[in-house]
N, C-alpha and C positions, 0 to 999 in steps of 0.2 A: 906825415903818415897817410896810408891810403885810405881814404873815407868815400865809400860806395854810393853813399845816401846823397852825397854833394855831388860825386859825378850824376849821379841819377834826377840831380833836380836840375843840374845843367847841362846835361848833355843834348850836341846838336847832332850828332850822327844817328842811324837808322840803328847801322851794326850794335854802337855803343846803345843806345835807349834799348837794344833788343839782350843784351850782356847786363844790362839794371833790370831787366825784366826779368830775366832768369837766377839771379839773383837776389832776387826779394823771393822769389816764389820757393827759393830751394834753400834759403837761410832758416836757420832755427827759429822756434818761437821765441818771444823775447820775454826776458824775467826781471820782475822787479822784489819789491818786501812785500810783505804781507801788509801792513800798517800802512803803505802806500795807496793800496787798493783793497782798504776797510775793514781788514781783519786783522784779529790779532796773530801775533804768531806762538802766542799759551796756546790760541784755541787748539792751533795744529798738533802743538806739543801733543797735550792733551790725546787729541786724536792718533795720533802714531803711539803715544805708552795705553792706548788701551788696546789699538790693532794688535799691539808684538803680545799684549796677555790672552788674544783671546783661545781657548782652547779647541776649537774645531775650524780655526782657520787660521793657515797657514799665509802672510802675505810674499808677495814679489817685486811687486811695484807698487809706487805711487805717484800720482803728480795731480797736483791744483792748480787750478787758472783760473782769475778772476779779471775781469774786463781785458781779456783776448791776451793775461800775461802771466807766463807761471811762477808759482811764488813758492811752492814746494814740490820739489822734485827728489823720489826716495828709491834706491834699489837695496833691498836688503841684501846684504854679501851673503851667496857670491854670485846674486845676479848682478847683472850690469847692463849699463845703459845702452849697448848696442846690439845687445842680443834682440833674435825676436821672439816675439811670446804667439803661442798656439793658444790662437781667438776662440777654438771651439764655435758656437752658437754666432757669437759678434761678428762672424762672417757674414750672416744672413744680412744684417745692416746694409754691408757693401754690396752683397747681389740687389738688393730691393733699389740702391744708388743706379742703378745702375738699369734697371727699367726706368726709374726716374727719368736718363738720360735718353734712354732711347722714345720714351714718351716728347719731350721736351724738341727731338730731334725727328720728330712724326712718324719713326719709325715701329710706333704699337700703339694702342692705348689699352687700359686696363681694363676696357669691359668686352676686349678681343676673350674669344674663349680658344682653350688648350688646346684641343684637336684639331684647330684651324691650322696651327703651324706644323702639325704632322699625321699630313693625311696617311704616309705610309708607314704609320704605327699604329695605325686604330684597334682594336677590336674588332673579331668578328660582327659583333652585337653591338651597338652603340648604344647603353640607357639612356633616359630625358635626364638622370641628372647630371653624368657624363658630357653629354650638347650642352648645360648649360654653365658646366665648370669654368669660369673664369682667370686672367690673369689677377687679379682683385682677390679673387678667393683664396689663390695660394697666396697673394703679398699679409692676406689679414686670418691664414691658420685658417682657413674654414671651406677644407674643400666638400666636407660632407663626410667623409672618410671617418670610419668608427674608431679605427687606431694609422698608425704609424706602419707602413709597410715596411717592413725594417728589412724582410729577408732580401730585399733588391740591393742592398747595401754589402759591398764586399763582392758582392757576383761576378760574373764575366757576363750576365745576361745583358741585352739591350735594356738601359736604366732605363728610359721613355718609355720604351715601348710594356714592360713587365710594370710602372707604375700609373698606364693609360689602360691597363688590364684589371688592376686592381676595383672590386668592388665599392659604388658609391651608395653610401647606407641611406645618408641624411642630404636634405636637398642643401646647394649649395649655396654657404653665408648665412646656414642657420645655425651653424654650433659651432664653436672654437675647439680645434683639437692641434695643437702641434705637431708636427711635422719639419723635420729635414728635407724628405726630400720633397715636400710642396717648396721649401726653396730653391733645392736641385732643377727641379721644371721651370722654375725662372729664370736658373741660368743658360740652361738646354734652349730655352726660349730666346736669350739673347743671341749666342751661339748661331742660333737659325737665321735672325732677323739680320745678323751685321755680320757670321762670316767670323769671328771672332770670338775666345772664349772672354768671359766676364773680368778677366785679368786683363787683356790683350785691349778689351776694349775700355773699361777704366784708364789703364795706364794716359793717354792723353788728354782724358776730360777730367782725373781725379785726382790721380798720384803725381801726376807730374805738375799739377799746377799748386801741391799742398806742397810738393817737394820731398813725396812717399817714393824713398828706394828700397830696392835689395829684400822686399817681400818676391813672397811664392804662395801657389796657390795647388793645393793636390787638383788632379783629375782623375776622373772616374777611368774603369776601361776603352771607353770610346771617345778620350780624350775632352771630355767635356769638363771644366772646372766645376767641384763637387757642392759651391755654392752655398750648402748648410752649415757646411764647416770647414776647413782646409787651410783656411788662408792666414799667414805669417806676417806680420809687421812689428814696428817697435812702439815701446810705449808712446813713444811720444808723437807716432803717427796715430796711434787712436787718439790722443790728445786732439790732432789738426782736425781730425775726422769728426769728432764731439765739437769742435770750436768752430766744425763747417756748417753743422747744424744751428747752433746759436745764434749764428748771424746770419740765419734764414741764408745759406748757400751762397752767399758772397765770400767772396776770401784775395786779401790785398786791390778793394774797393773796386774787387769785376764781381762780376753777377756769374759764376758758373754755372749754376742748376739754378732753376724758377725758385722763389720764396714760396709760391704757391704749392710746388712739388713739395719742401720743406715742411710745412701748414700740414699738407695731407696725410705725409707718412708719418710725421709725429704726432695725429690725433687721433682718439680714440674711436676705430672702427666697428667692434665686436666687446664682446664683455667675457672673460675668460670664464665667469660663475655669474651668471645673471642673477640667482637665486643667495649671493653672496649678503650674509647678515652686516649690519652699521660697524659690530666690535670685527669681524673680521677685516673690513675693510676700510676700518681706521689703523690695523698690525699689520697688513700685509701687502705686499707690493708686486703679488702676482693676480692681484683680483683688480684691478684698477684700468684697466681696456687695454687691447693690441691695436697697434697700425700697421703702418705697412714695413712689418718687419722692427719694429721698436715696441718697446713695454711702455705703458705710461706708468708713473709712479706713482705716490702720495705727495703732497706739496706742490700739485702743476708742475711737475717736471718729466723726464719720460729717458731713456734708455736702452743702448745695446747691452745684450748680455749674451754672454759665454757660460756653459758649464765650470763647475769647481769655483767660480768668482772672477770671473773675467767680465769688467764691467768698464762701458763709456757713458758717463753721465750727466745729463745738459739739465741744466738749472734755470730756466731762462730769467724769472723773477731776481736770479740772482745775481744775471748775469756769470753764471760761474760752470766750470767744467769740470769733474771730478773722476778720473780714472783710474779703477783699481785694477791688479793681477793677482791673482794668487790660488789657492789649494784650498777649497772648504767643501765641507757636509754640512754647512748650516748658511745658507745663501744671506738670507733675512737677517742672520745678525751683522754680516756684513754690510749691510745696506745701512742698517740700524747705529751704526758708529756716526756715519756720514749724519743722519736726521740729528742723532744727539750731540754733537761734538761741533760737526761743521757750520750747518744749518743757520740757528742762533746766532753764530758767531759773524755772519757776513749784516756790515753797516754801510748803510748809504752812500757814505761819503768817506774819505781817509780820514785817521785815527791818529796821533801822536805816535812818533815813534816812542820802540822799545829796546833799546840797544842789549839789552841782557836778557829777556827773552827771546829777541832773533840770533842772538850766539845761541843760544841755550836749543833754537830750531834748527841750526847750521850744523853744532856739534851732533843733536839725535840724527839728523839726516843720514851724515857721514860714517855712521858708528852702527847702523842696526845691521844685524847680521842672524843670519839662520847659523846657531854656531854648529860644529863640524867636531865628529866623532873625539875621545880624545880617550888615550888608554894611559896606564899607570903602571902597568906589565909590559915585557915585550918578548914572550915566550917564542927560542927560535925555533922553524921547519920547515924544511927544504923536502918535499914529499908532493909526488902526485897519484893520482885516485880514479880508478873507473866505477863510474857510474853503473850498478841496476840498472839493465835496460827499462825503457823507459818510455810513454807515448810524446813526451818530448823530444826523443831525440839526444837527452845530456850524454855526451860520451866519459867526456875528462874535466878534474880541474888539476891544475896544477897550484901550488901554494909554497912562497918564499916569502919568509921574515925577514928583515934585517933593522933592524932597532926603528927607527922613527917611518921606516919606510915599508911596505907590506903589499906584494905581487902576485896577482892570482891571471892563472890563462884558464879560461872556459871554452872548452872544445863540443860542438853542439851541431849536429847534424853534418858532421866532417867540417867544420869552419871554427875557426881558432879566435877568440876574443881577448887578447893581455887587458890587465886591468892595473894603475898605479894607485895606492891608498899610503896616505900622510895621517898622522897622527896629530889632531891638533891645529890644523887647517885644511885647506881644502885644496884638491890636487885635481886641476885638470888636464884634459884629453880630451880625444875623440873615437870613438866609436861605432861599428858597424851593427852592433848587438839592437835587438831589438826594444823599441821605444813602449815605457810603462802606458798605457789606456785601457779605459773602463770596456770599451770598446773597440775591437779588433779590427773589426768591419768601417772606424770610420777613419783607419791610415788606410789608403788608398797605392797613390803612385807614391812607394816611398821613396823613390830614389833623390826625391826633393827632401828629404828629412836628413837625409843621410851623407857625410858622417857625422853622427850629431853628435851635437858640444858637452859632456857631462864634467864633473866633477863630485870628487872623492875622496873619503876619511875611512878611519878606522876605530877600534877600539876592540882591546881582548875584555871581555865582563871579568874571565879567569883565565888560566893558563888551561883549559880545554874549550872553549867558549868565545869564538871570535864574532863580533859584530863590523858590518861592512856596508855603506851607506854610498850610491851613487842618483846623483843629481843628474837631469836631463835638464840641462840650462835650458831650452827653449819651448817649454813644457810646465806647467806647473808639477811635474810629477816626480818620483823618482823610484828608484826601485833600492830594499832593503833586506840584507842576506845574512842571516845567522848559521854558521858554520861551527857543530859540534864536534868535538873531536873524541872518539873510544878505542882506545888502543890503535888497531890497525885499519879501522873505518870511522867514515863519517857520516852526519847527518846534513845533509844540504836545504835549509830553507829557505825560500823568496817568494815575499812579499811585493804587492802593486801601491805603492801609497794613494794610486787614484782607486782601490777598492777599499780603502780606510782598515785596514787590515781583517777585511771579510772574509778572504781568500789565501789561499797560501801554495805553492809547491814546493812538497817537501819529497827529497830524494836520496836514496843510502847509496853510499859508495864506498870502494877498498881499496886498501893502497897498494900499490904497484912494487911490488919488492925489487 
């Protein structure tokens, strides 16, 4: 049998040792038991049946790693393991990587200030605390800035130039305020320095040598990757990405980025509530310092994070790496599974095995699932419907029953969407329709989202009363549509599931005799 690891430890050719090189770097991480590497695997149990009860979060993924090997790895059906997941915020990680690199490669340092790299975007006026903005100040949230320039977001305006315009209140690295786009200007920053957007230039210092493919990255109008957010990869490459950090930047015993760079960005720069009380800041895990682009946590540990629950999280005391996905309005309890569950449970040394509790973590792995519509009726109708004009734009639906199976075309600014829904599982496809966010302004270039991967169910409440549930696999979100039916018109509702059901459009339409 062909064993890689043997030609790699003897091999005399240049070509060959260069074929073992790229090989090791683009092989998966390696997995062992839990019990192996000092945990049990109840504890996991434990922690996966209290993830699937909790009620304000919804998971996607899962995976643990402890000393550099994963021991559970979880996709609830019907995500799956090679989709990618939209990192939201945990983008900002890999822009801040990535001045790392260009620091490392003498191409910046961080106390270079913003307007240096773009004299031909300044303002008329340039204030003192403008001059004194730094790369540092965006890496650690503290440009001075009172809020978040949001309205530059979604524009066709110059992104640089319309956020080198914006008003600096507070002098700069005295107050923590969050910001997108203070990480947008980092990567606009890279872009400048190397000629390369932040994707283009990762790609040979980060992703290729973790063995990160088939990610994407949005950019703005002027082609700049959007840096705050945008960028696409699979769970298990945030995994490589948290297990870069762990081991201080080393990854298959090369040194890629400095340990020192590592050191800097995962410590605490800034204090997000300086004024934050003992009891809040023994429950909370957003009051504990920012770095450069990382949250520090409770328990000396520290973290990428994404909106809705998108989370990379390095452990170092515990040597361990914990990354979740998923759909939540309560970030904090999310975190709070991991302190109670996980936590505790990691021992110094390997533990006895458990051969009936690691079945017993094999079978939950394999088995959890986001279950999918399921109806009891199957009320038939072959009937399509115009839409009340509308400021969206809804023209048509069309709507066909056929016992286990339910097809709807959604005609919406003259552009025609078919949709398939299964009763009782989950039915996918692909789709040109537009993707569920809280946020309009932060899909950018969609033509990289697109056609994205969903999946769909059904279920009639009653024989006037259809409910209809489509999944954006590579999204925590999905979108959710109740369909009333009275005599010769209907009621059209849709639902964002990233707005927790605050919002809704609801639309009448008639049937087409």
């Amino acid at each position: 049998m062909f064993n890689p690891s043997f030609i790699c430890r003897k091999a005399i050719l240049p070509q060959m040792a260069f074929a073992c090189a790229l090989f090791s770097a683009q092989s998966p991480l390696q997995k062992s038991v839990p019990e192996k590497e000092g945990i049990s695997s109840e504890a996991i149990v434990k922690f996966l049946q209290a993830a699937n009860k909790l009620q304000s979060t919804e998971f996607k993924s899962f995976m643990l790693l402890r000393h550099g090997k994963v021991i559970s790895d979880v996709y609830w059906n019907p995500y799956q393991k090679d989709l990618k997941n939209r990192l939201y915020s945990c983008s900002k990680s890999f822009t801040a990587t990535a001045i790392g690199f260009a620091v490392q490669e003498n191409k910046l340092k961080v106390t270079d200030k913003v307007i240096s790299f773009f004299p031909d975007k300044q303002p008329s006026e340039i204030s003192d605390n403008l001059k004194e903005l730094s790369i540092q100040n965006l890496l650690t949230m503290s440009s001075g800035m009172a809020k978040e320039p949001d309205f530059i977001r979604g524009s066709e305006n110059d992104w640089v130039k319309a956020y080198l315009a914006v008003p600096i209140d507070n002098k700069p690295g005295s107050k923590f305020n969050y910001s997108s786009l203070a990480t947008f200007m980092l990567s606009a920053i890279i872009q400048k320095v190397t000629g390369q957007t932040v994707a283009d230039y990762l790609k040979p210092r980060l992703f290729d040598p973790l063995g990160i493919k088939g990610y994407d990255w949005e950019s703005n109008p002027q082609g700049i990757n959007t840096g705050g957010w945008g960028l696409r990869v699979k769970t298990e490459d945030m995994a490589k990405f948290a297990q870069l950090f762990l081991q201080k930047g080393k990854w298959n015993g090369k040194q890629i980025i400095s340990e020192g760079w590592i050191n800097e960005a995962s410590s605490a720069h800034i204090l997000q509530n300086p004024n934050a009380d003992e009891k809040l800041k023994s429950e909370n895990d957003w009051v504990q310092g920012y770095g450069y682009q990382m949250w520090r946590n409770r328990f000396n540990s520290f973290r990428g994070d994404g909106a809705y629950g998108q989370y990379m999280l390095v452990l170092p005391e515990q040597d361990a790496v914990v990354i979740m996905t998923a759909e939540s309005n309560n970030l904090q309890e999310e975190l709070n599974l991991v302190w109670e569950h996980l936590l505790p449970a990691f021992q110094p040394k390997a533990i006895p095995e458990n051969k009936s509790a690691y079945q017993k973590l094999k079978d939950l792995e394999n088995n959890l699932s986001i279950e999918p519509l399921k109806s009891e009726i199957f009320p038939k109708i072959n009937k399509t419907f115009n839409f009340v004009e509308n400021k969206d734009k809804y023209q048509s639906v069309e709507l066909k029953s056929n016992g286990q199976k339910f097809e709807m075309k959604l005609t919406i600014d003259g552009k025609s969407y078919p949709f398939e829904f299964t009763s009782g599982k989950w039915h996918q496809q692909e789709t040109m329709w537009i993707q569920p966010t809280s946020d309009r302004k932060s899909i950018t270039d969609s033509y990289k989202l697109y056609p994205a991967k969903i999946t769909n169910s059904f279920r009639w409440k009653d024989e006037n009363t259809l409910e209809l549930k489509t999944i954006y696999l590579e999204t925590p979100h999905s979108h959710l549509m109740d369909i009333t039916f009275d005599n010769d018109s209907l009621i059209f509702e849709l639902k964002n599931s990233a707005d927790f059901g605050k919002k809704s459009t609801i639309l009448k339409a008639t049937e087409i005799k």
